[in-house]
N, C-alpha and C positions, 0 to 999 in steps of 0.2 A: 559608549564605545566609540561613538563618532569625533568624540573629544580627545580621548587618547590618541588616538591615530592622526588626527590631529597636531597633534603636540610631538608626536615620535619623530612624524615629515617635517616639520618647521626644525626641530633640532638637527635631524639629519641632514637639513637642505643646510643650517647652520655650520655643521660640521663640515661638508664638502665647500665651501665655500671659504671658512678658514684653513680649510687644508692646500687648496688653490690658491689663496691668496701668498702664503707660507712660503709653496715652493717656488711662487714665483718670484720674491721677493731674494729669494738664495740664489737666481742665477744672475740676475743681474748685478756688477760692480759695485763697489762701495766709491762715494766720491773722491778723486785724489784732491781735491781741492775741499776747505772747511770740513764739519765734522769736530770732531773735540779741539778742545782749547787748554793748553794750560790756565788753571785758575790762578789769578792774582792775588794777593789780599788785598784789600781797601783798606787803607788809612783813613 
């Protein structure tokens, strides 16, 4: 039983933790400067 509850808190603390990291990741800017590239071909 100790192990389950266990494993429920480690996923939960998992979960809040990428749910945190998520929204903070949505307020902040995206860079004006670099970021995608057009791809070239190689010759």
């Amino acid at each position: 039983m100790k192990f389950i509850r266990q494993v429920l808190l480690a996923i939960s603390i998992g979960g809040i933790v990428a749910t945190a990291l998520r929204t903070r990741s949505k307020t902040t800017n995206a860079p004006s400067q670099g970021g995608w590239r057009e791809v070239t071909p190689q010759r």
